[in-house]
N, C-alpha and C positions, 0 to 999 in steps of 0.2 A: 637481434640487431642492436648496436651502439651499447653492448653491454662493457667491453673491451674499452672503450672510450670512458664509460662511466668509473672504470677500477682504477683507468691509471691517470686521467687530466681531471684534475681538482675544475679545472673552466671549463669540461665538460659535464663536468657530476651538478656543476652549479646550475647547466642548462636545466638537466633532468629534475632537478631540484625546484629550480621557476616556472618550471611547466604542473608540476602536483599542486604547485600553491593556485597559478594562474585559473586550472581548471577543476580545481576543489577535491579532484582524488589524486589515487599513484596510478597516473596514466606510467609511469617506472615500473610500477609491478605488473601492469598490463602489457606493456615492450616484453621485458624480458622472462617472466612467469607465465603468463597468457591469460587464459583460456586462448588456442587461436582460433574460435569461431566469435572472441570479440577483440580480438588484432585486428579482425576480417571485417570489420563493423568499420566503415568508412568514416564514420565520426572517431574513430578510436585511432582507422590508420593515416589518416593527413597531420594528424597532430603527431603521433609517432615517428612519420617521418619529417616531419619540420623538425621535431627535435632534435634530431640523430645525425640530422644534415645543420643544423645552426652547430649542435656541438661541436663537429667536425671543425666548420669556418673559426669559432671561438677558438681551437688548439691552435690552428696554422694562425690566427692573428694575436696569440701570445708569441708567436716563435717571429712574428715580425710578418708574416706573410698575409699580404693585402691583397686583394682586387682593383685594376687601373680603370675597371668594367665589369658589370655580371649579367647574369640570364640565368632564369631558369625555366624547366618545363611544366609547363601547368601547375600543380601545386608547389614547384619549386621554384615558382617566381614569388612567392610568398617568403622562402630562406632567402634569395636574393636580394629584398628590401627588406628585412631585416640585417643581414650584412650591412649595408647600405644606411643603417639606420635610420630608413627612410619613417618605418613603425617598431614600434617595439618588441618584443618577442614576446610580450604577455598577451599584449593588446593581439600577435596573428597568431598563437598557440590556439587562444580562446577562440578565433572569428575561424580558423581550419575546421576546427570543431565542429561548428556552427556550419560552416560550407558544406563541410562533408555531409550533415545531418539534413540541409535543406537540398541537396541533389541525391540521395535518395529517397527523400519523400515525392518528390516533382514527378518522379513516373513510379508505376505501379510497378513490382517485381517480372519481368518477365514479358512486362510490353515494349520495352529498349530493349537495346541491342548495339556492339559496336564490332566492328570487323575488321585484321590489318591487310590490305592491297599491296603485294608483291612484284615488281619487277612491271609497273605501270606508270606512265607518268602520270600527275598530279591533275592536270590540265583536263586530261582524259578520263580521270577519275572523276571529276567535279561535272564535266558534260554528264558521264554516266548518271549518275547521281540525280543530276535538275532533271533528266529523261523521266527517270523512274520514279521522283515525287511527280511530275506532268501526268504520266501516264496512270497513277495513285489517286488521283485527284479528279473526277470527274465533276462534274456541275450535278449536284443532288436534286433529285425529283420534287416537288412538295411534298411528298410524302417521305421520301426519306431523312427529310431536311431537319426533322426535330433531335435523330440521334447522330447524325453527319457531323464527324470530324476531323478536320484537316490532319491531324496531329498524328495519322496513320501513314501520311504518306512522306513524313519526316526520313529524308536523310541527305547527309553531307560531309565533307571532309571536314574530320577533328584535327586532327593530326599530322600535319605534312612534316614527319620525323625525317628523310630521309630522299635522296632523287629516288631512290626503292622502295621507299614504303612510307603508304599513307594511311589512317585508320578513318573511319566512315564511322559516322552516331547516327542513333535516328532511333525511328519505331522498328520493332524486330524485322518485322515482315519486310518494311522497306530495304533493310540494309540486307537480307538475306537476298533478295531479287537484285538489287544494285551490286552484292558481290560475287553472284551469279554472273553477272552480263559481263564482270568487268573479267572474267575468266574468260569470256567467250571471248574479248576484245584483245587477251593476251596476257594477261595475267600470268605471271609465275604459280602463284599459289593464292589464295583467299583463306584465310584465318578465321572463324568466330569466335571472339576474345572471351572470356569469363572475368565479364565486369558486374558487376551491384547497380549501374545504371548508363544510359546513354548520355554522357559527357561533353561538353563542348560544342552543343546544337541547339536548335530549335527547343525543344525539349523542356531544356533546363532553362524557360525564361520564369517559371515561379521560383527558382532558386536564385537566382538571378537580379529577382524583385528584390526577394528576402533578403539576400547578403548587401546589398545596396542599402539599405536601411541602417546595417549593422556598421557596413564601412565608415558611411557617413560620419558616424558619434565616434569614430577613431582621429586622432590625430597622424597627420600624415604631414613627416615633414620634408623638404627636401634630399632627394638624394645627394650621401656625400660622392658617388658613383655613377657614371651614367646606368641604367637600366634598359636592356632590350626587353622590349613589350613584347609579351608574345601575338597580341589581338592585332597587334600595326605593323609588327619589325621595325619597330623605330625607338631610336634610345627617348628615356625620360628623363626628365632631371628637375621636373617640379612635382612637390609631394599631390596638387590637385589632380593632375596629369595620372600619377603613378597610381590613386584613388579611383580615378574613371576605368583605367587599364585595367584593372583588376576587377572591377566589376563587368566590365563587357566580355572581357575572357571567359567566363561561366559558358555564355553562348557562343561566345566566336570559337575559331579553330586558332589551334597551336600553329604558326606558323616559325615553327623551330629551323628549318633550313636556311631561312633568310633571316632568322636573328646572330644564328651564327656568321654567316656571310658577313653578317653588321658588325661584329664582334671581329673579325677577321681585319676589315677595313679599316677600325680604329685601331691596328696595332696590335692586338692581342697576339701571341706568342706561346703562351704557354696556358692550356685550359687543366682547370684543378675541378674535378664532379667530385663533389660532399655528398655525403652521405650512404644510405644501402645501395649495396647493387655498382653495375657498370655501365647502366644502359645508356647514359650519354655516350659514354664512351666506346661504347659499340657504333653508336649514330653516327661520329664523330669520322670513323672511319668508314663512312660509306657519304659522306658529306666532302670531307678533304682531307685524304690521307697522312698529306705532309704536313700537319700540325703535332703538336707535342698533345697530349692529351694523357693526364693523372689524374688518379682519384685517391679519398680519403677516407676511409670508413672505420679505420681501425688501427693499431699501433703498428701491422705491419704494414702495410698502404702508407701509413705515414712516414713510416723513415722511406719508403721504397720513392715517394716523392719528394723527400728532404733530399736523400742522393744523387737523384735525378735533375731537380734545380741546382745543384752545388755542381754540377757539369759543368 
């Protein structure tokens, strides 16, 4: 990924460039060379993909193409305020790193778990869910009380990508049970993801700590943009604001539906998804069809959304 962007935009190759110095190797030779079982290394890939999605935003705001507004989704609310200028690109290269590194260490390999919920509403999801940590959670004996931990009966909505689909964190066992029930209750289908850890939950509140500490000693200045938070759906637009949002995010859930909503309500018109992949842009059309929705990942994606704005 973002190798295409690296050959042919001098303000993209500078991205990949600030990122090797930022974080002291060639995270460049790790994108596009590999190994990819350390692409697959969550400290390797948030910063991969920050970079890949800033270089993207840096081509289209050489050709003049700005954001009136942005959002992104979990680690893409980090390319957001940098767009935004809210922090710098070295200063979130570095701290993705760090993020990615402090939510896989927060759970042990193989005791999270995250699961996506198909064709369920959300509402119904989250009842399931409070059922199944209640029912996880008994009151411990004295005698069981010295090795009793709450942190098995963890689960919740991450991810409210979608009215169809919502993804569950938590401890394995819990979301395997929760996405069990939520089939009984009608489900389409139940997923169990292949993730590296439980994301966006309970879970992750030692990562949480951690990055909070780091954020802190960053400078955060105000956005030149408003910013859809994903932790509130609410735009931000002061750098303290934008600071707290990003740190409660680790635990809170993505609530992607209603930031687009928010996004929609200010006038937005035309959405541009930077970086790998299209998966906004799949969301996008099960969120609200009649929006324009581009993406930019590469030299073809880019004229194909230079064409499409010159409509």
């Amino acid at each position: 990924m973002g190798r295409d962007l690296y050959n042919n935009f001098p303000a993209a190759r500078a991205v990949f460039e600030e990122a090797d110095e930022a974080l002291g190797f060639s995270l460049s030779k790790v994108i596009f060379d590999g190994p990819e079982e350390q692409l697959k290394l969550t400290e390797h890939t948030q910063p991969a993909i920050l970079t890949v999605s800033v270089a993207a935003a840096r081509v289209l705001a050489e050709l003049g193409i700005l954001p009136m507004v942005a959002a992104g989704h979990s680690l893409g609310e980090y390319s957001a305020h940098v767009v935004a200028n809210t922090l710098s690109f070295a200063d979130a290269v570095r701290t993705v790193r760090s993020r990615g590194r402090y939510m896989q260490q927060a759970v042990p390999q193989g005791e999270g778990a995250m699961a996506a919920i198909l064709g369920l509403s959300a509402p119904l999801i989250s009842e399931i869910c409070s059922q199944v940590s209640d029912e996880l959670t008994p009151l411990p004996t004295a005698a069981e009380a010295r090795d009793f931990s709450p942190n098995t009966a963890v689960v919740s909505p991450a991810n409210l990508n979608s009215p169809d689909q919502t993804v569950i964190s938590g401890a394995a066992a819990a979301v395997q049970l929760a996405a069990d029930r939520c089939k009984e209750a009608g489900a389409k289908r139940t997923v169990m993801l292949q993730v590296s850890a439980p994301f966006h939950c309970a879970l992750m509140q030692p990562a949480q700590d951690a990055l909070a500490k780091d954020l802190e000693s960053i400078v955060f200045n105000d956005p030149v943009v408003p910013i859809a938070a994903n932790v509130d759906a609410r735009l931000v637009t002061r750098g303290p604001d934008s600071r707290d949002c990003l740190i409660r995010q680790v635990t809170g859930p993505v609530r992607w539906v209603e930031c687009i909503q928010l996004l929609i309500a200010q006038g937005a018109t035309h959405f541009i998804e930077v970086g790998p992949g299209k998966v906004l842009t799949g969301l996008m059309r099960q969120i609200d069809r009649n929006q324009k929705t581009l993406n930019v990942e590469d030299s073809a994606s880019l004229d194909k959304t230079l064409s499409a704005l010159a409509e």
